[in-house]
N, C-alpha and C positions, 0 to 999 in steps of 0.2 A: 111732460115735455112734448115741445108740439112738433110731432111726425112729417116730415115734406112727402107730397106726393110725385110719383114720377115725371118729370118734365117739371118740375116747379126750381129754379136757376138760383141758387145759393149767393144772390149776387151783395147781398148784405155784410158777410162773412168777408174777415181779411184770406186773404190767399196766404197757402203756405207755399216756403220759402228758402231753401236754401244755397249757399254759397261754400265753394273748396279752391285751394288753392294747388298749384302746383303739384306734379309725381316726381320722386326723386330719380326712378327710370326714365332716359330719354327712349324718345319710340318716334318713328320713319314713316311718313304715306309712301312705299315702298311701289304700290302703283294702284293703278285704278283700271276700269272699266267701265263699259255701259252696252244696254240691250235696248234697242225699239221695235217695238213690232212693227212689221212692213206697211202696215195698213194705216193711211192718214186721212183723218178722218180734221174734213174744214169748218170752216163758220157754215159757207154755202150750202153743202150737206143739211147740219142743223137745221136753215131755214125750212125744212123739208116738211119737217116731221115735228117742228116749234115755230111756238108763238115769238119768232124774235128774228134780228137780220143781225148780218156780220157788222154793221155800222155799231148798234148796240153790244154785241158783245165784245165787240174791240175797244169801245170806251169804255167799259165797265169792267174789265178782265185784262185787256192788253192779251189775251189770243187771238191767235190767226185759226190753229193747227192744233191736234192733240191726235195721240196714238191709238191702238185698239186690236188686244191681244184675242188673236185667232179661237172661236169656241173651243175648238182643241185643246189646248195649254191652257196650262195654270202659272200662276207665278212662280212657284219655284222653277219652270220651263226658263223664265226669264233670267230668274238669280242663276242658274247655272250659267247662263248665255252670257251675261254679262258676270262671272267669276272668270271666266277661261281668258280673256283676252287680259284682267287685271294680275290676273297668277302668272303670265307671261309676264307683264310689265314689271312684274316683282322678281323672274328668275324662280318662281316659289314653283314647288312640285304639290301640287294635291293633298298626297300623301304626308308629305310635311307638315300638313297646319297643325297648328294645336286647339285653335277653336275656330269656330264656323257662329255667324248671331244674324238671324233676320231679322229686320226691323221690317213688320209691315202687319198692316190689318185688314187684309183679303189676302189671308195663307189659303193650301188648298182647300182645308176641311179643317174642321173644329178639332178634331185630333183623326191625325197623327201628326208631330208636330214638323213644320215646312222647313226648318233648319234640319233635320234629321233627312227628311225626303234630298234636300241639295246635298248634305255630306253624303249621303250612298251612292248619290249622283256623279260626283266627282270622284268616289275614291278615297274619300278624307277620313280612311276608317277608324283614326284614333284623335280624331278633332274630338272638343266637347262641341255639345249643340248648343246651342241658345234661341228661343224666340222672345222678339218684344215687339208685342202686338196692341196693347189697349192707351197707347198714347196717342193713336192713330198717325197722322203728320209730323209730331214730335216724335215717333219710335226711334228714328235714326238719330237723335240726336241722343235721347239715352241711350241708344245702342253701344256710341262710339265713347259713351262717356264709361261703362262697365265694358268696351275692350280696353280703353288706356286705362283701369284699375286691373284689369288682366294683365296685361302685360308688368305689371312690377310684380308679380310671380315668378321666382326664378325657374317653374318647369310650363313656361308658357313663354316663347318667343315670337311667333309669328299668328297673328289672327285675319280671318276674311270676315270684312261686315260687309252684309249685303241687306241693301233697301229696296225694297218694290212694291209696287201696289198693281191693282187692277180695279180700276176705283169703274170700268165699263159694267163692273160685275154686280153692282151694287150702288147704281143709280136709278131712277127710275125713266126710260127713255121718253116719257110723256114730262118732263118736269125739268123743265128750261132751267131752278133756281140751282139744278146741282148738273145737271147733264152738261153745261156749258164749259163748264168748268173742269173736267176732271180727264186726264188721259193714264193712258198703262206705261210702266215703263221701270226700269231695276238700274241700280250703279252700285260697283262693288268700291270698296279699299281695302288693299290689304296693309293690314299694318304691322310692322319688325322692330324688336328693339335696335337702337342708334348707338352710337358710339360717341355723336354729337353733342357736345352738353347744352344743357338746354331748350333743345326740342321735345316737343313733345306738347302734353295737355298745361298751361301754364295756369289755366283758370277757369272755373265754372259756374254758371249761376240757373239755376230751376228755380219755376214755380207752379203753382197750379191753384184751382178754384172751380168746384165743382157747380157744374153749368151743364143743362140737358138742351143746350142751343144746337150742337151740331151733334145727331144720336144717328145710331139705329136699332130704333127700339126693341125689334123683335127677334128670335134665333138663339135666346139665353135662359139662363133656369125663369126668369120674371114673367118671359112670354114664348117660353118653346114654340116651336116651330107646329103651324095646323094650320089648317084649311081657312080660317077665319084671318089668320097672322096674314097670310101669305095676299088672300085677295083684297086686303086692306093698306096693302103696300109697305106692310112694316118692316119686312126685311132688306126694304131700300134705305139710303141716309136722305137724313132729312134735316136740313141747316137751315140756320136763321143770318141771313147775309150782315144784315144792321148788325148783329149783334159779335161775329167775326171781327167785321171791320174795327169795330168801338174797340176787341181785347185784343186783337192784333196791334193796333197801330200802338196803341198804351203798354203792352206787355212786353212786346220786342224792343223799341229802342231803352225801355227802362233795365231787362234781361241785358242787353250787347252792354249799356253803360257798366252795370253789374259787374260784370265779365272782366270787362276792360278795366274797371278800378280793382280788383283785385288782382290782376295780374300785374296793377302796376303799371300800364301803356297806356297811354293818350288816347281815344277817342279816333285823332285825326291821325296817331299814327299806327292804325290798322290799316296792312297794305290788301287785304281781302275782304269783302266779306260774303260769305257765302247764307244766301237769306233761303227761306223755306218759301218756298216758289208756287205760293197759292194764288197771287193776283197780283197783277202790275202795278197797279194802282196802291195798294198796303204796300209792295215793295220801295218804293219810291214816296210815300211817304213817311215811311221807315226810314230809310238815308236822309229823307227834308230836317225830320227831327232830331237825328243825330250829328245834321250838317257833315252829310260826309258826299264828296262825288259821286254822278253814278257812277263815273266809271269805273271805281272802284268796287261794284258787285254785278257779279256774271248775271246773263239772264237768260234761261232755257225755258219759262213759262208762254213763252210768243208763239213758241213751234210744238212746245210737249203738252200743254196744258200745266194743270195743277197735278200732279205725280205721287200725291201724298209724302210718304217716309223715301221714297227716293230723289225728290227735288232737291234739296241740298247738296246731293249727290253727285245729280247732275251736270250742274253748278262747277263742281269743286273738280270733278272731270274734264271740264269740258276746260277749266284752267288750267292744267296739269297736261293736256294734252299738248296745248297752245304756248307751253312753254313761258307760262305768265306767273306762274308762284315757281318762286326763286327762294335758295336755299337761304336761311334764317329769317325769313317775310314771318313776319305775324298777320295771323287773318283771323277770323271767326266764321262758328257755322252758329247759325240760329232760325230754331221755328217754333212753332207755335202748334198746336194740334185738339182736337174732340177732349172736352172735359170740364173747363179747357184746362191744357197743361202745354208749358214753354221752358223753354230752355238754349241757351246757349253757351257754347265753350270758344275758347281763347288758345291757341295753339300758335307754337312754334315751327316751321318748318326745316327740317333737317335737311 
């Protein structure tokens, strides 16, 4: 049997695949939040310090602006930050939750685990924990899709997902192809079961296909962490843009169609869609392909950057604030992430 070496991209290989329908539980985005770190960080900066001008990176990314969380703090700093203002929007006391789940792949440290560090943080001392860390971009989307399998547990009502990255941490600032790209940034929801019939997760569709296009190769049992790891840059991410572009733009509108046939809903009548917020340019080509308006998905990558597991988030906040997703709207969230692995769900709003 013949062995792949690491970095060699499975790309021959069908992706696996699967599709669920509907929870008999309904469940409420009960409220949201969000965290930015103060420090904005522009294209013109970049020119600084990179081979590149804002003109380029505005045509090819569609950012202006992206964020950049204080050496200090670490992302769970953020997930707290942005939990407190969404647990007000819910009425929800801390102490109440029953589960706590980060989605994100720059937690503090390799262990102990970054959902455990936010429950102690808040107070949430009979939450369970959860992390979902190795979907990287996609975390948040299976995150939300094992809270709405949580909540049709009758001793689980009320859960906080919280997405964040710190993608400043683990770029490499000499390397235009990923630094351009990535800002820090956290969005919570909490979510309650509903009373409402038929809210809730209506449909879901994953997939994946193992691909060493977007890595970072080193910091795990393959290439622990040494002296040689470290000055060779491996503990930074290292993407392949072409190769993004090609499974993004192919996998998301294929994934959202997924979604939306088995929930049963039209395509065009999706009143949301909340896209995973890597690049303007996949975004909007993403809608070209499923012919859908833009106006019909929010866009926070102009001002945050690419966010990794909290761009969806954003997104879905930043509508939810703005008094734009109205009760029984059907929307979807969908992204894409390192592996690659995608996913999107089909929901009802309550």
């Amino acid at each position: 049997m013949a062995v792949l070496a690491p970095g060699q991209p499975l790309s021959h290989r069908s992706p696996s695949h699967q599709t669920g329908a509907g929870l008999s539980v309904p469940f409420a985005v009960a409220g949201t939040g969000m965290h930015l770190p103060p420090e904005v960080v522009t294209n013109q900066e970049l020119t600084r310090t990179l081979d590149t001008s804002d003109a380029w990176i505005t045509s090819r990314t569609g950012i202006r602006e992206r964020r950049c969380l204080a050496p200090h703090l670490a992302t769970s700093d953020m997930c707290v930050a942005a939990a407190l203002p969404a647990l007000e929007a819910a009425g929800v006391e801390a102490a109440g939750l029953d589960a706590i789940i980060v989605a994100s792949y720059t937690g503090d440290q390799p262990l102990v685990s970054t959902a455990l560090i936010v429950k102690d943080a808040l107070g949430a001392h009979r939450a369970l924990s959860l992390d979902v860390t190795q979907a990287a971009c996609a975390s948040g989307i299976q995150a939300m899709l094992i809270a709405a399998h949580l909540l049709q547990n009758p001793s689980i009502g009320t859960v906080l997902l919280l997405a964040a990255d710190c993608a400043s941490r683990i770029t490499d600032p000499a390397d235009r192809t990923t630094r351009v790209f990535f800002g820090d940034a956290a969005a919570a929801v909490v979510l309650t079961r509903s009373e409402t019939p038929g809210a809730g997760l209506l449909s879901y569709d994953l997939g994946s296909q193992l691909s060493y296009d977007v890595q970072i190769p080193a910091g795990g049992s393959r290439l622990p962490a040494s002296a040689t790891t470290v000055a060779a840059g491996e503990h930074y991410l290292h993407m392949d843009g072409r190769a993004v572009w090609d499974t993004a733009t192919t996998r998301l509108p294929e994934s959202i169609r997924g979604a939306a046939h088995r929930a049963g809903v039209p395509v065009d009548r999706v009143r949301h869609f909340f896209l995973h917020q890597a690049n303007l340019n996949i975004l909007n080509e993403t809608l070209s392909a499923l012919d859908v308006p833009r106006d019909r998905a929010t866009v926070t990558i102009d001002r945050l950057g690419n966010t990794g597991s909290a761009g969806v988030f954003t997104a879905l906040h930043t509508s939810v604030t703005e008094g734009a997703l109205l009760p029984g709207d059907v929307y979807v969230l969908s992204g894409i992430g390192a592996g690659f692995q995608w996913g999107s769900l089909c929901l009802r709003h309550a």
